[in-house]
N, C-alpha and C positions, 0 to 999 in steps of 0.2 A: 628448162621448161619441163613442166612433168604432165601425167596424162592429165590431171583435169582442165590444165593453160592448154595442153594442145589440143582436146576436143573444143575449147571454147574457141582458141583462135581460127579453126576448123570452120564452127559455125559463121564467125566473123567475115571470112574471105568469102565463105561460102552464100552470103546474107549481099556482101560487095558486088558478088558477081550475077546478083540476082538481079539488083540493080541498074545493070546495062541492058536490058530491052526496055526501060522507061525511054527512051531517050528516040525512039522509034516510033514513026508520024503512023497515026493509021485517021478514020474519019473523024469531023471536027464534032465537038461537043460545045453544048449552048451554057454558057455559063452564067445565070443570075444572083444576084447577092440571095443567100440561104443561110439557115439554120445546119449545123451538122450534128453528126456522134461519130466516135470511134472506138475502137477496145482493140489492143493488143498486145503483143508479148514476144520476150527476148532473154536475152543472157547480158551479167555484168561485164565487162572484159577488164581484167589487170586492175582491179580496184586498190587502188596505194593503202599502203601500210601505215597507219595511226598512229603518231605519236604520243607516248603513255608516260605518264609520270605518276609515279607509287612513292605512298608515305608509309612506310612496313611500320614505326612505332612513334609513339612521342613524348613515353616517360622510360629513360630519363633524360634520353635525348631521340630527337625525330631523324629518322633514317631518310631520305630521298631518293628513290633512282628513277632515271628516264630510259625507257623501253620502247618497244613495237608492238602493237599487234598486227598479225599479219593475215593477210586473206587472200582465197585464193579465187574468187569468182562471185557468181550468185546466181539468180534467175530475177524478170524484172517483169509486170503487168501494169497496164494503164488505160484507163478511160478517159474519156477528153467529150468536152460538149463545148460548140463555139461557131459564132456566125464567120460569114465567109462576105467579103464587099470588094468593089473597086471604086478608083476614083475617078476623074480626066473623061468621065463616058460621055462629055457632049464635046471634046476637042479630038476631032477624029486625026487631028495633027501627030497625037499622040499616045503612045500605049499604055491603056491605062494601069493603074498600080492595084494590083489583087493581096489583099491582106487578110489576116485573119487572128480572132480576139479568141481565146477561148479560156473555160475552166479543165483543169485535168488532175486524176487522182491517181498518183503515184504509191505500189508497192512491191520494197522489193526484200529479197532474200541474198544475204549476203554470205558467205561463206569463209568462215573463220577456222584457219590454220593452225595457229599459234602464236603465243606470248612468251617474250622477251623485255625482262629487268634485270640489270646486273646479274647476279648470281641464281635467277628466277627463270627457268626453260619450263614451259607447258608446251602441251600440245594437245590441242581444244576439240580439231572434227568439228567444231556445230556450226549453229548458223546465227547471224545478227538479222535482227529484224526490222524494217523501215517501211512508216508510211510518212504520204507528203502530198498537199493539194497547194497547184502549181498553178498561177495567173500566166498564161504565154501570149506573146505575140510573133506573128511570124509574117513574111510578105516572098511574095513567089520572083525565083530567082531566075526562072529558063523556064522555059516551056514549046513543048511541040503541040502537034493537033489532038492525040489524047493523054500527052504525058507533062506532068507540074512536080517542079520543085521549088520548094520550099527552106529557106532559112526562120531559124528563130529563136528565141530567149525565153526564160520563165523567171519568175521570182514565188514566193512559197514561203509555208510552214510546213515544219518534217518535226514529224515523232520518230527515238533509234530506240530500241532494246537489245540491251547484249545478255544474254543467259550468263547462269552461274558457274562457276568451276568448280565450288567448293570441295567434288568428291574429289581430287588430284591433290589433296594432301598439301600445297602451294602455298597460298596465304588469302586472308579474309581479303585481302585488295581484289580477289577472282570472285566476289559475289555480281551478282546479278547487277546490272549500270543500265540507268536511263537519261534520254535527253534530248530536248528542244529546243527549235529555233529556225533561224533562216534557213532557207534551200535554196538553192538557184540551178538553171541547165542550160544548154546551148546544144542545138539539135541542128541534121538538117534531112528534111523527105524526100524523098524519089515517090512520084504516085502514079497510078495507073488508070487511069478513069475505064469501068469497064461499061457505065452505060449514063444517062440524065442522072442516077440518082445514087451508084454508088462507086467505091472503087477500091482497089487494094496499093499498100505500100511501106516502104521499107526506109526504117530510120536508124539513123548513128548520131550517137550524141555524147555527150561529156556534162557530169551533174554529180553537187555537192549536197551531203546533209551535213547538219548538227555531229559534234562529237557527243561522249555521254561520261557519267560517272557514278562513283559509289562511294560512301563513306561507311567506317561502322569506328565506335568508340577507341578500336587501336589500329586501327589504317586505313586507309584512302588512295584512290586511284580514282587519273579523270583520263579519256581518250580524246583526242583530235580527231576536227569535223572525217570524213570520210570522202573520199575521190574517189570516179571512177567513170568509163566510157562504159557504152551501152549500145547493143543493136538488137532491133527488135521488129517484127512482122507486123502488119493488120490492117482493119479492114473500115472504110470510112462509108456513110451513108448521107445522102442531104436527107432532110427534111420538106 
């Protein structure tokens, strides 16, 4: 593990244990189905290594190899707008089911290590860049008198950019690579209600983009979608 894994996994335990005072009854709050927002921010954690496959030539024959990119973090921001309802409110027999629909605009900064092809060692420093607007749904899993958590799902479209290498001397396969498509995430909240209308809370989650790629007239290179877990701070409001 080297220092940038271990300041993030840092932040990570440290975001975990932030966590455990939700779970702590303090007075009840009146909950009506509402309009919300949120915005907040966090760090990638352990984003998996891309599988890469490079076509270095194709006259007079085509070369192939299959490589890594590898990454070592990122940082992550998001805004979210989405109603909040339950359902069961006239069978007092039972509790009812609190859910929530929302839209959310994912982007994050990923942080790229190096590149591995056969014979082919870079070492990049930059960063890969991602956005993505994410349809979620979530429904409350536990809850005390001012504390809710939340599980939930998204599905999406993600734009990736990966910058160029080309000054490292390596090969046109390190130009600049883009790409789209599905996204998807699996999240879940710890919230803090701090009064009727807003609240703070802390999420961990695991979410995929799009890989990308590059061609130029003597090589080509395409990367695998991207993985990675995420924990990240903020702040919710009703409407």
């Amino acid at each position: 593990m080297n220092v940038k894994q271990f300041k993030r996994a840092s932040v990570a335990f440290a975001l975990t244990l932030g966590m455990m005072p939700l779970l702590y009854a303090a007075t009840p709050v009146t909950e009506d189905p509402a309009w919300y927002s949120t915005i907040s921010g966090g760090v990638l954690l352990n984003p998996r290594d891309s599988d890469s496959s490079v076509q270095l030539s194709k006259t007079p024959v085509a070369i192939t190899l299959d490589g890594l990119m590898r990454f070592n973090g990122g940082q992550v921001l998001a805004a979210t707008i989405g109603k909040q309802w339950h359902t069961n409110e006239d069978n007092t027999d039972k509790e009812p089911k609190h859910r929530r629909l929302e839209v959310e605009y994912w982007q994050g900064r990923v942080e790229r290590s190096s590149f591995d092809a056969g014979v082919l060692h870079a070492i990049l420093d930059d960063s890969v860049h991602a956005n993505a607007l994410f349809v979620n749904a979530l429904q409350r899993v536990f809850s005390t008198e001012k504390s809710r958590w939340w599980l939930g799902a998204g599905l999406g479209y993600a734009r990736v950019r990966m910058p160029g290498a080309s000054s490292l001397d390596t090969c046109a396969c390190l130009n600049s690579a883009e790409g789209n498509g599905l996204a998807a995430q699996v999240k879940l909240i710890g919230e803090r209600l701090l009064s009727e209308r807003t609240a703070l809370f802390l999420q961990v989650g695991y979410l995929q983009v799009p890989g990308s790629s590059t061609k130029t007239p003597n090589s080509s290179a395409s990367h695998e979608k991207l993985l990675s877990g995420n924990a990240l701070i903020g702040f919710r409001i009703r409407f």
